[in-house]
C-alpha positions in Angstrom: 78.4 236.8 134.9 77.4 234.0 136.5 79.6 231.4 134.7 82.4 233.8 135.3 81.8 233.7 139.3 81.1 229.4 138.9 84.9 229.5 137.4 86.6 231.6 140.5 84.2 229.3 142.6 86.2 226.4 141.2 89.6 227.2 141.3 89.1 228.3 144.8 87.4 224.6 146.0 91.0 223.9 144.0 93.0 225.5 146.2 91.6 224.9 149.7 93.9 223.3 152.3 92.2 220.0 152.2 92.5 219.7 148.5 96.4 220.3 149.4 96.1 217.5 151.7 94.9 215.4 149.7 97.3 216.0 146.5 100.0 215.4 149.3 98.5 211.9 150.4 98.5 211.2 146.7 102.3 211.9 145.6 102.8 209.9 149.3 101.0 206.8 147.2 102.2 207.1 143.8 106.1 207.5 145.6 105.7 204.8 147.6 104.4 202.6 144.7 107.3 203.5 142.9 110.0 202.7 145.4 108.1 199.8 145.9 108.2 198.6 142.2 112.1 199.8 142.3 112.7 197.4 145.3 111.3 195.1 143.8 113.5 195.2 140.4 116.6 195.5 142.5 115.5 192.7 144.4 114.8 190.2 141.0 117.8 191.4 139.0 120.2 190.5 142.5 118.4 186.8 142.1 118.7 186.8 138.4 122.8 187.9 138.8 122.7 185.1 141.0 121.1 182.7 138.7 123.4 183.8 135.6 126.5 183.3 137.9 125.7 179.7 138.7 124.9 179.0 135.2 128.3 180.5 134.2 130.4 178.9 136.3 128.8 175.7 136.4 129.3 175.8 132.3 133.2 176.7 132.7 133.8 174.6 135.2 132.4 171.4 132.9 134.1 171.7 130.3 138.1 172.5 129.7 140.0 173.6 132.3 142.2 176.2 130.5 141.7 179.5 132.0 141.5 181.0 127.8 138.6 178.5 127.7 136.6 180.4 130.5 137.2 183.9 128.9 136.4 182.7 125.4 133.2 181.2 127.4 132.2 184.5 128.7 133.2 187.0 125.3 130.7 184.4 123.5 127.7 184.9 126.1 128.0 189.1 126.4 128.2 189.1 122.2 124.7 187.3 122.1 122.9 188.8 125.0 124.3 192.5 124.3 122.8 191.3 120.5 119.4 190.6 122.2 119.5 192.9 125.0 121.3 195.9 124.0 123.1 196.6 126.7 124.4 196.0 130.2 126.0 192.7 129.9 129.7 193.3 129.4 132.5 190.9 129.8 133.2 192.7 133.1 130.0 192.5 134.0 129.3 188.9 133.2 132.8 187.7 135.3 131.0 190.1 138.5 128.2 187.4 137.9 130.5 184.8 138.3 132.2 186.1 141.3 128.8 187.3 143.2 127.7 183.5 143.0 130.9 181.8 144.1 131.1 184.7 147.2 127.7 183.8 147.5 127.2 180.1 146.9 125.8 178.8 149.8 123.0 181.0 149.9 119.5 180.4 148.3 117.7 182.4 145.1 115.7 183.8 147.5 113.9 187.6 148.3 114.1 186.6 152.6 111.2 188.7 154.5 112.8 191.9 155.6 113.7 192.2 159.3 111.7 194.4 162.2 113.4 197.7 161.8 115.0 197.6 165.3 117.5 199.9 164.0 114.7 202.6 164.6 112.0 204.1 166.1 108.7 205.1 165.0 109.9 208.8 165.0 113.2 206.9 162.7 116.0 207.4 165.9 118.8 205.1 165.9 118.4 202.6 168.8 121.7 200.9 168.8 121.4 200.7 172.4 118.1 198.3 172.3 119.4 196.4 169.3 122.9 196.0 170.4 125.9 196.0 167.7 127.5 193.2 169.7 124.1 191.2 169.0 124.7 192.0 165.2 128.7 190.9 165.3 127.8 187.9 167.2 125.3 187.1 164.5 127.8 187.9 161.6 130.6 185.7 163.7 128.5 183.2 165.2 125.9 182.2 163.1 126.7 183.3 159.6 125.0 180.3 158.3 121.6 180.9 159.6 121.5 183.7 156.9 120.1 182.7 153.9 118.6 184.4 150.6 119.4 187.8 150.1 117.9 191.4 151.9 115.1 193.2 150.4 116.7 196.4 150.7 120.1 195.9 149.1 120.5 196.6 145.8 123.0 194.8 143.2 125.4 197.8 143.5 125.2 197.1 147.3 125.7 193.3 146.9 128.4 193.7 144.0 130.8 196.5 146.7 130.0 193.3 149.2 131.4 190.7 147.3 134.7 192.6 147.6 135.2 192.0 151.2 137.3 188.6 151.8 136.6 187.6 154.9 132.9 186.3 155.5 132.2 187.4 158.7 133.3 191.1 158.1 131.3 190.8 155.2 128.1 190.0 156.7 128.4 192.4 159.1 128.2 194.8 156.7 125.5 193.3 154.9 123.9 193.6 158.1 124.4 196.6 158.7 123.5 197.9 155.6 120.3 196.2 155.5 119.2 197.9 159.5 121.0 201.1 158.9 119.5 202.2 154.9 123.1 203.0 153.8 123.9 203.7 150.4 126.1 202.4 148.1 129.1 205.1 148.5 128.2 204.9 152.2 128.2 200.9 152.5 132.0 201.3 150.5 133.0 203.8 152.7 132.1 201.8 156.3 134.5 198.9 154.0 137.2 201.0 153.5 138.0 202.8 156.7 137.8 199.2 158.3 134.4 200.0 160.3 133.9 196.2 161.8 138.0 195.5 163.3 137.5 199.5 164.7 134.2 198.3 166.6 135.6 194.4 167.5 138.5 196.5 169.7 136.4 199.1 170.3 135.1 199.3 174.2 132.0 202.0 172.7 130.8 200.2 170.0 127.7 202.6 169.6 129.3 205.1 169.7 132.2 204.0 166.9 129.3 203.3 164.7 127.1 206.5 165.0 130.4 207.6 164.6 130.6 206.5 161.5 126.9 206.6 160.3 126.8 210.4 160.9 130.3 211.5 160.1 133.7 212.8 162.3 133.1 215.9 163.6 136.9 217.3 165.0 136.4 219.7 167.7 139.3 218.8 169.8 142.2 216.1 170.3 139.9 212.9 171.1 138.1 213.4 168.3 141.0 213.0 165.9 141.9 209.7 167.6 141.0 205.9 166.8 141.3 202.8 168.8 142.5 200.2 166.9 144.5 201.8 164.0 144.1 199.2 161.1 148.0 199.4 159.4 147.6 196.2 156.5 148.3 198.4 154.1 152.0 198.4 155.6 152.3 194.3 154.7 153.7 193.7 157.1 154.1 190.3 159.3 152.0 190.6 162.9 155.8 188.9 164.7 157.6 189.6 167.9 160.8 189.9 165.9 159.6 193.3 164.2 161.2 196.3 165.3 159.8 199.9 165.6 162.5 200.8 162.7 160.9 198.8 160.6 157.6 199.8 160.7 158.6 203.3 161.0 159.7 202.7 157.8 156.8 200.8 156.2 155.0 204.0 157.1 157.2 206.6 155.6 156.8 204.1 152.0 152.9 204.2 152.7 152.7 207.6 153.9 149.4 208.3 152.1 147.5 205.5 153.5 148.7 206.5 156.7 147.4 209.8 156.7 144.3 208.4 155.5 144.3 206.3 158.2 145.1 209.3 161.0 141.9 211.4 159.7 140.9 214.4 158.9 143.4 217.7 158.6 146.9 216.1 158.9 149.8 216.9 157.3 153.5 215.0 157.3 156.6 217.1 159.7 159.6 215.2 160.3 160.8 211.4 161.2 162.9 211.3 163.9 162.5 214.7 165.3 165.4 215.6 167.3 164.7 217.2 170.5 167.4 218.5 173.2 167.3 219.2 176.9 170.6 220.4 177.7 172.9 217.7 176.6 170.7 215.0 176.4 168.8 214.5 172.4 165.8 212.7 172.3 164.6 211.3 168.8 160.3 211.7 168.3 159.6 208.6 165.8 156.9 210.9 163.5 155.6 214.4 164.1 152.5 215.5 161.9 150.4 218.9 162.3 146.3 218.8 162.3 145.6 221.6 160.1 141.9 221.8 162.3 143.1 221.7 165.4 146.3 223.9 164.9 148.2 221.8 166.9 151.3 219.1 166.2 150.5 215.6 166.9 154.0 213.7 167.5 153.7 209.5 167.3 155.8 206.8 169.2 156.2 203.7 168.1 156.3 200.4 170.1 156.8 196.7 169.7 154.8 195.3 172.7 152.6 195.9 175.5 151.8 199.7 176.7 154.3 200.6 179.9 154.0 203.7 182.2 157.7 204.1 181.1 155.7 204.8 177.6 153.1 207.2 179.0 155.7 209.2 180.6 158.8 209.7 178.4 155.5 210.5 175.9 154.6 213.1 178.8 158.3 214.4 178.7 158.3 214.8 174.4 154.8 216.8 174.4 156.3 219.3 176.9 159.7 219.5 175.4 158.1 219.7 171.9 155.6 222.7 173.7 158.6 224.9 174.6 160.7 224.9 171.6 158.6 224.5 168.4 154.8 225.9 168.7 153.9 229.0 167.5 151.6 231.4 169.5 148.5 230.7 167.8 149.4 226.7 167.8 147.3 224.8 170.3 149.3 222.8 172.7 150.4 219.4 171.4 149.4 215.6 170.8 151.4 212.9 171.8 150.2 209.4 170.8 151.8 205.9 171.3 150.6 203.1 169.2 151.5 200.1 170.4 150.7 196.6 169.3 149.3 196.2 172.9 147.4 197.9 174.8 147.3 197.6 178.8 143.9 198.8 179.9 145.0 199.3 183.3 148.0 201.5 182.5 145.6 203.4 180.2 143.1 203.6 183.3 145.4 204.0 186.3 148.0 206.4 184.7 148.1 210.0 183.6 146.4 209.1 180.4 143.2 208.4 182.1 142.7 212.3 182.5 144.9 214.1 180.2 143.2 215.8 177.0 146.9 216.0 174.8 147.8 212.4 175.6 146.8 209.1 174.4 147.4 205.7 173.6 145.9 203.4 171.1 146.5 199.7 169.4 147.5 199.7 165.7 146.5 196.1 163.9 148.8 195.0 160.8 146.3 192.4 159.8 142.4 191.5 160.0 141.5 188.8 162.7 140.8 185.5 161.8 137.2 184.0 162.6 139.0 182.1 165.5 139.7 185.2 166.6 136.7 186.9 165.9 135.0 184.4 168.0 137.7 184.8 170.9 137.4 188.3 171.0 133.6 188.2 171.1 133.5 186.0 173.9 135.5 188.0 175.9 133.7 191.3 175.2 130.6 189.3 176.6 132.3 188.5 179.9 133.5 191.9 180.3 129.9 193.2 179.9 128.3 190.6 182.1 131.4 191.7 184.1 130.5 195.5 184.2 126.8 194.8 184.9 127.2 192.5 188.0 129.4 195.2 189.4 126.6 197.8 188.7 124.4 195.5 189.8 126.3 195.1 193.4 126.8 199.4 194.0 123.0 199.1 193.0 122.4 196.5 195.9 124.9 198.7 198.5 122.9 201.9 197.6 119.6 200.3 198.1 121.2 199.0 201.4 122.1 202.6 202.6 119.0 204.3 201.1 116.9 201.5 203.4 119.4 202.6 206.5 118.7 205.9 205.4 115.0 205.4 205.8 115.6 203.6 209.2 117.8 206.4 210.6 114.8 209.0 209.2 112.2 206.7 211.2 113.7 206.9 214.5 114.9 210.7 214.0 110.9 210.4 213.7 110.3 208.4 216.5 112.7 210.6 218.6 110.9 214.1 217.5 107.5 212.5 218.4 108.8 211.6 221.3 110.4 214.6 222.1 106.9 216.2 221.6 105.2 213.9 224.1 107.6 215.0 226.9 106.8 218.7 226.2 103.4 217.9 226.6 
């Protein structure tokens, strides 16, 4: 009997909370240790792909110049390590190699230290706001070559989706970004393929463009379904003063896929050249879609040129038209967009789009800015925030003013009562 009580005895010391707590601290160790070890096998075989790159194209490029003589190089080398290591070293993979190391040439076989997490808090919030995005372009723009060795936290898959990206800047942003943010792989190609850095270099809310895209599009109503810039290289086409709207009209009818894609979530294709008629006039509507989420028709004009209020209000004039003649009863009212190639901030500001919830306007880009231009563009997002906070900083200074007339106005209201008193007295 007693043996049989000693047995209950030990499974319940088993199965008191503090024996919970400390299996829990345990699995915390042993995961940590693991992700640790995995970090730090991502971390070698990204320096070793390095490595094997350098050596590969440092081989091809000393001996004949033939481009057979490079492939014949590379079938040799996966035969005899996919001999010795069994697998993982294909052709494909070996040119990757080659191409991680040139994309990455000026770089050193290096783990570097990882950063301070500024991207978050203790309690893991995103504190874009503290870090600043523009901080993180400037860096990518700027100062590209004061990165060196490669992060920590990215993995080869994460460095091989990289290497993809021409431009060098864009690139490192999202390197950056990757690094502060945690994303994944599928996440990282994502950011790359919807265009994430030229959206936040025209962007005026760059933090919120980029929790934006961290944490998904959420379409509840018309803003939500709109972007500022639309990136349009897909269309090819040449950024000249000499194209005209029927033109790229066109390139968007060829490349209608990748312009939905590009428009967002729940649209469908209507009509090119809508006709619409008030009395004996016709009016032609360059593109009419339908969002599918929103139940509501979203017509698109396009323009060659800078935004005009002539823009904004023959757009006016089409979403009212459109409103009386086509929508059902259980369509929402509709969506007029322009895209222009320029956008005038102060029309945008000062003219019925400002206020309206169907109407807006937004700059579509046919190509990717240059660094030059990067660097331009930077510089003058800068000046309009040092811009923005001496103004704030001025109504701050006139509101201090007041409050302290305010105070002096309160004083002698003061003085007056108390004086007032002494008279009744």
């Amino acid at each position: 009997m007693m043996n049989k009580n000693r047995k209950n005895t030990d499974k319940h010391e088993l199965t008191t909370p503090d024996n919970h707590r400390l299996f829990d601290r345990v699995v915390t160790i042993l995961e940590q240790a693991r992700t640790n070890v995995e970090r730090t096998v991502n971390s070698e075989m990204v320096l070793a792909y390095w490595l094997i790159g350098r050596e590969i194209v440092q081989a091809i490029q000393g001996g004949d110049e033939r481009a057979e003589y490079g492939k014949q190089i590379i079938k040799e080398l996966s035969v005899k390590l996919n001999d010795r290591y069994i697998k993982g070293f294909s052709t494909s993979n070996l040119w990757y190699f080659r191409q991680f190391y040139i994309v990455y040439s000026n770089r050193e076989p290096k783990i570097r230290h990882k950063a301070k997490a500024c991207g978050k808090s203790g309690s893991g919030e995103k504190l874009h706001k503290a870090c600043g995005v523009l901080e993180d372009m400037s860096l990518a723009v700027e100062k590209s070559d004061s990165i060196q060795g490669f992060s920590p936290a990215l993995s080869w898959s994460h460095y091989r989706a990289l290497t993809k990206v021409e431009n060098k800047n864009e690139r490192l942003f999202y390197e950056i970004e990757a690094e502060k943010e945690g994303w994944s792989v599928p996440v990282l190609e994502h950011q790359i393929h919807s265009f994430l850095f030229a959206r936040l270099l025209k962007s005026r809310d760059k933090n919120g463009v980029l929790e934006l895209a961290t944490e998904g599009q959420t379409v509840k109503n018309p803003a939500d379904t709109m972007k500022d810039p639309y990136i349009l290289d897909f269309l090819g086409l040449p950024d000249s003063n000499q194209l005209h709207e029927s033109e790229l009209e066109s390139a968007i009818i060829e490349n209608l896929q990748s312009f939905l894609l590009e428009l967002g979530k729940g649209f469908a294709f209507v009509a090119r050249q809508k006709r619409l008629q008030y009395e004996d006039e016709f009016f032609y509507v360059d593109l009419v879609f339908y969002n599918c989420i929103l139940k509501s028709y979203l017509l698109v004009d396009l323009k060659i040129g800078k935004l005009t209020h002539q823009d904004v209000g023959q757009m006016d004039s089409y979403v009212r038209m459109f409103d009386d003649i086509f929508i059902a009863k259980d369509d929402n009212p509709t969506i007029g967009l322009i895209l222009c190639s320029e956008k005038n901030e102060a029309i945008a500001r000062y003219s019925m789009l400002n206020n309206s919830r169907q109407l807006f306007a937004s700059k579509y880009m046919l190509y990717l800015p240059t660094e030059e231009e990067l660097e331009r563009e930077l510089k003058r997002e800068r000046r309009l925030i040092e811009e923005k906070q001496s103004i704030d900083d001025s109504n701050n200074q006139t509101d201090d003013g007041n409050n302290q007339t305010d105070d002096g106005n309160n004083q002698t209201d003061d003085g007056n009562n108390q004086t007032d008193k002494d008279l009744s007295l």
